[in-house]
C-alpha positions in Angstrom: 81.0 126.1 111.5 82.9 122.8 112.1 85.4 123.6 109.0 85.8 127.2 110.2 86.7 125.5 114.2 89.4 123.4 112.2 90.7 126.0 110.3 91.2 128.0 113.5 93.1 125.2 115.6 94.9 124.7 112.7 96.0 128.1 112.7 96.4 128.5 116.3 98.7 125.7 116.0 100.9 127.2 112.6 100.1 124.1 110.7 97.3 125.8 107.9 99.5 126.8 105.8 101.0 122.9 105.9 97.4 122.2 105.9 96.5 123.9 102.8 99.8 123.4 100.9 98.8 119.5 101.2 95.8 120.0 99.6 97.1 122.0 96.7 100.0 118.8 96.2 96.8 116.7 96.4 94.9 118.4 93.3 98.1 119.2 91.3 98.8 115.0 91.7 94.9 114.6 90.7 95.8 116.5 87.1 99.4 115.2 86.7 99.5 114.0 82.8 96.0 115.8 82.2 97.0 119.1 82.4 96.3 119.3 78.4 92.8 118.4 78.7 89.5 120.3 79.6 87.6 119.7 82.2 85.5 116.8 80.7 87.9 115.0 79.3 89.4 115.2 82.4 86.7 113.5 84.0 86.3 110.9 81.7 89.7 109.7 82.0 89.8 109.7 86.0 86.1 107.8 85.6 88.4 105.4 83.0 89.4 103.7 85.9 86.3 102.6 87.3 85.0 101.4 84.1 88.0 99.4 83.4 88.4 98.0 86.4 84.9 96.6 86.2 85.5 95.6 82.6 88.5 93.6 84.0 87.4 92.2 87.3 85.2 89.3 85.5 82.4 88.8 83.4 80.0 89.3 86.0 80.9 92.3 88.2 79.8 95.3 85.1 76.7 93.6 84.7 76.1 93.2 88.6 76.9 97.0 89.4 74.3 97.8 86.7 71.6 95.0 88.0 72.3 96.9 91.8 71.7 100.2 90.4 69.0 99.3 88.9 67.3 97.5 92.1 68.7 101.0 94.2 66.4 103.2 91.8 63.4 100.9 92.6 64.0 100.6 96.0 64.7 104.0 96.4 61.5 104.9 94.8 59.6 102.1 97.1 61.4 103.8 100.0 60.7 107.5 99.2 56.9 107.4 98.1 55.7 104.5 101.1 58.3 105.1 103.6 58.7 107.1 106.7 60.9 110.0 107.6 63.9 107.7 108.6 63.7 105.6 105.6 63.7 108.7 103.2 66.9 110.5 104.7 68.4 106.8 104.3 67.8 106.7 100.7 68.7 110.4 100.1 71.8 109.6 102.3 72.7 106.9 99.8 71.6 109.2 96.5 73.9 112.0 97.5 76.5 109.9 99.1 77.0 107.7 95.6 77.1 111.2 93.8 79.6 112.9 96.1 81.6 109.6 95.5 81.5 109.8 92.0 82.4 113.0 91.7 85.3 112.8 93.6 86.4 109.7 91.4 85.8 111.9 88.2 88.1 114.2 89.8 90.6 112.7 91.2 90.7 108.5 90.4 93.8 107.3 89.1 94.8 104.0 90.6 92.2 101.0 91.3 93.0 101.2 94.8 91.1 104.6 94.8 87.5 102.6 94.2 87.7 102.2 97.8 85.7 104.8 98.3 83.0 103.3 96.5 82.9 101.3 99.8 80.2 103.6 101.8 77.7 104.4 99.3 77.2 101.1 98.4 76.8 99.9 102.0 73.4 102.9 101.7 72.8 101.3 98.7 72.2 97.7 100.6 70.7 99.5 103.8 68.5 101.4 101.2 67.3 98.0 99.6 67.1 95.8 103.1 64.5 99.1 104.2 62.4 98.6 101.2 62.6 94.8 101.4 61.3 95.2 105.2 58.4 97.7 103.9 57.1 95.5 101.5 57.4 92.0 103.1 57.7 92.5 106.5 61.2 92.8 109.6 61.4 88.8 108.6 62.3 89.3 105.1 64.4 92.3 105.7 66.4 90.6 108.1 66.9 87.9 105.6 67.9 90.2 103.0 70.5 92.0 105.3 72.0 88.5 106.0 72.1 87.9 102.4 73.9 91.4 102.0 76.5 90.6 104.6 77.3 87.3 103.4 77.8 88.1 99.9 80.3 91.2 101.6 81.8 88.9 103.1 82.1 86.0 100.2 83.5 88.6 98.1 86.0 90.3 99.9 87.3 86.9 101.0 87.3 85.9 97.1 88.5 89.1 95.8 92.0 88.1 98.5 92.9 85.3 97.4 92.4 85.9 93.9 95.2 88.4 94.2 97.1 86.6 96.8 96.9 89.5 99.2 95.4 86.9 101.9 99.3 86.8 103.9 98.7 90.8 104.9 96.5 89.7 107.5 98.6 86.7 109.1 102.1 87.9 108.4 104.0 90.7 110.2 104.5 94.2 108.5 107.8 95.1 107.2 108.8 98.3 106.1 112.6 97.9 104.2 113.1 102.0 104.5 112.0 101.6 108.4 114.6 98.7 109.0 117.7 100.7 107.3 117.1 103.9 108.8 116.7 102.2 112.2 120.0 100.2 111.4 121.8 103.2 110.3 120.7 105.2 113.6 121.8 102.5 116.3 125.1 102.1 114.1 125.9 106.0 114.2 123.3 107.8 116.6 122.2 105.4 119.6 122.6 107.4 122.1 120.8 111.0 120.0 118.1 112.3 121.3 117.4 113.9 118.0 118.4 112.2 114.7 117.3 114.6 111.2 116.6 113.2 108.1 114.9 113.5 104.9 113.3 111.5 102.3 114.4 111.1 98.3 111.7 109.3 96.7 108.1 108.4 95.9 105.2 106.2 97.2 108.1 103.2 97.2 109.1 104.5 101.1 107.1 101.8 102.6 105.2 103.7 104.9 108.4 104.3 106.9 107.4 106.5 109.6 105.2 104.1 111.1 108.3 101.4 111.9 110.8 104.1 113.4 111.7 105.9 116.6 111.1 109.1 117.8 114.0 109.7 117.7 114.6 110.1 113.7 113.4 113.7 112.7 112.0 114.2 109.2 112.8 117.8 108.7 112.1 118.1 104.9 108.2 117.3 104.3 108.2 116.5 100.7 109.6 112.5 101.1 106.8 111.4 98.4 107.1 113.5 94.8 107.2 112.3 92.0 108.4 112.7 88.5 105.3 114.7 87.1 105.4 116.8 90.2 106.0 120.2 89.3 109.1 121.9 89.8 108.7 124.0 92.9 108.7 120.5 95.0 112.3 119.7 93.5 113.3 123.1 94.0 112.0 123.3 97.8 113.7 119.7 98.8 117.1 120.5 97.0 117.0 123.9 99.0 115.7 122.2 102.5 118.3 119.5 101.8 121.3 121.5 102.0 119.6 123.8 104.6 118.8 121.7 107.2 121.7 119.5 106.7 120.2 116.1 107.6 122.1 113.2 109.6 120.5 110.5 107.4 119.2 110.7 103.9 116.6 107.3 103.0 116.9 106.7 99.3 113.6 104.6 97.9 113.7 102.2 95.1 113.8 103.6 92.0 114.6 107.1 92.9 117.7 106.8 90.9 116.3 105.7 87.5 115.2 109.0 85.5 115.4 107.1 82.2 111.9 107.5 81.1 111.3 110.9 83.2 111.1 114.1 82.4 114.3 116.8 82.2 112.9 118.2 85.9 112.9 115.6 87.5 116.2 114.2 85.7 117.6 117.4 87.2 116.4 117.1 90.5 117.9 113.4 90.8 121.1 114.8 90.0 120.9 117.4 92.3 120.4 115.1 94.9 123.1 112.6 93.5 125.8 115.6 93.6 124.5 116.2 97.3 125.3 112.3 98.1 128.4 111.6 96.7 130.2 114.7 97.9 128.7 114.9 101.5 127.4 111.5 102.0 128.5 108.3 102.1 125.9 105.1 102.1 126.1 102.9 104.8 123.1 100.7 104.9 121.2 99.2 101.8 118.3 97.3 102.5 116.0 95.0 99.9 114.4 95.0 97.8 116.6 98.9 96.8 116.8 101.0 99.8 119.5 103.0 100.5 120.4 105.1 103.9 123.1 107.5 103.7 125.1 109.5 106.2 126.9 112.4 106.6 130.5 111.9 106.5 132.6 112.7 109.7 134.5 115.6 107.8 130.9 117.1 106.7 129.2 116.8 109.6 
């Protein structure tokens, strides 16, 4: 009922199709470089990443995951066969919860950052073993064990930062170079525009640009974020809405130019773009570490 009251707003408002056409990038992205494989051995290289990142994070973190599994089948058992009502939809919450999770890894997992979602089953997984430490040795002992559970959370994430130097995100404020040289390029040439259009020519290398600029700038071609394995109808539909909607400014991300090691599509596609730039365009603003904003040039426009 809740999906099919979505689905209708959505509709109401002309944005299912979007809606649905976002989805469909999402699952061709999921198979991108699998496409040759079946269905299992699909799986088992999406749930590659998880094992390797454990294999990789230290010589204690496989053996740990296993040890917690272990403790969440016993606890779980504790819980379902001596427990109450609220204590068994916890530990089926946390059984179906870790499956949905895993599934959705062996479907879609390709970077480590996607383990995230690992995140809220293993929180049940804690709750699940705090509830059977309480039913077998009392509130005291639970609330010890739920303290023990948010320090190590806590010890670890804290841990896991500086190990990779990440620590700076939190003190330092965010920069996006895409955001700065669009926002450049638009007081320089459009200050006083109530509507500036532009597009994107790139990957996931735009630095979350939207975020930093003004509503003012317009994006008014939706795929800014393809990539070289995407399939060709994406290169096709942004070199058409390119020299449809005839954009004020064009954001180049790093790397877009590079088609070395890329297939023929997408070779093609950067050159489509490239012809589009150089006869229409000129750049004005460049922006470290390899942004690039281009405008149209006064005869053009």
């Amino acid at each position: 009922m809740f999906l099919a009251g979505a689905a209708a707003i959505l509709g109401i408002r002309g944005e299912l199709r979007a809606y649905l056409d976002m989805i469909a990038y999402n699952v061709q992205y999921a198979r991108s470089g699998l496409e040759h494989l079946g269905p299992v051995d699909r799986a088992r290289a999406h749930l590659d990443v998880v094992v390797q990142y454990f294999e990789s994070a230290g010589r204690w973190q496989l053996p740990g995951a296993v040890l917690v599994l272990g403790l969440f089948a016993v606890a779980g058992y504790l819980v379902w066969t001596r427990g109450g009502s609220n204590r068994r939809l916890l530990a089926a919450g946390a059984v179906l919860t870790l499956l949905a999770t895993l599934g959705t890894l062996a479907l879609t997992a390709f970077w480590r950052h996607h383990l995230q979602m690992l995140a809220y089953p293993i929180v049940l997984i804690a709750a699940t073993g705090v509830s059977a430490v309480a039913l077998l040795f009392g509130r005291r002992a639970g609330a010890i064990a739920a303290a023990a559970c948010t320090v190590f959370a806590l010890w670890s994430s804290v841990k896991n930062e500086d190990r990779i130097d990440i620590s700076s995100a939190w003190t330092t404020a965010p920069h996006s170079g895409g955001a700065v040289a669009l926002e450049r390029a638009r007081m320089r040439f459009h200050a006083g525009d109530d509507k500036v259009a532009y597009i994107v020519f790139g990957g996931n290398s735009e630095n979350a640009h939207a975020v930093f600029i003004g509503d003012e700038l317009d994006l008014v071609c939706r795929w800014f974020h393809i990539y070289p394995q995407s399939l060709t109808k994406y290169f096709e539909e942004t070199v058409e809405c390119f020299g449809r909607e005839d954009p004020d400014l064009v954001l180049v991300t790093l790397g877009f130019f590079d088609s070395r090691l890329a297939p023929p599509e997408w070779a093609a596609f950067v050159a489509s773009a490239r012809r589009f730039l150089d006869t229409r365009y000129e750049l004005v603003e460049t922006e470290h570490p390899g942004f690039e904003v281009w405008r149209q040039k006064p005869t053009a426009a």
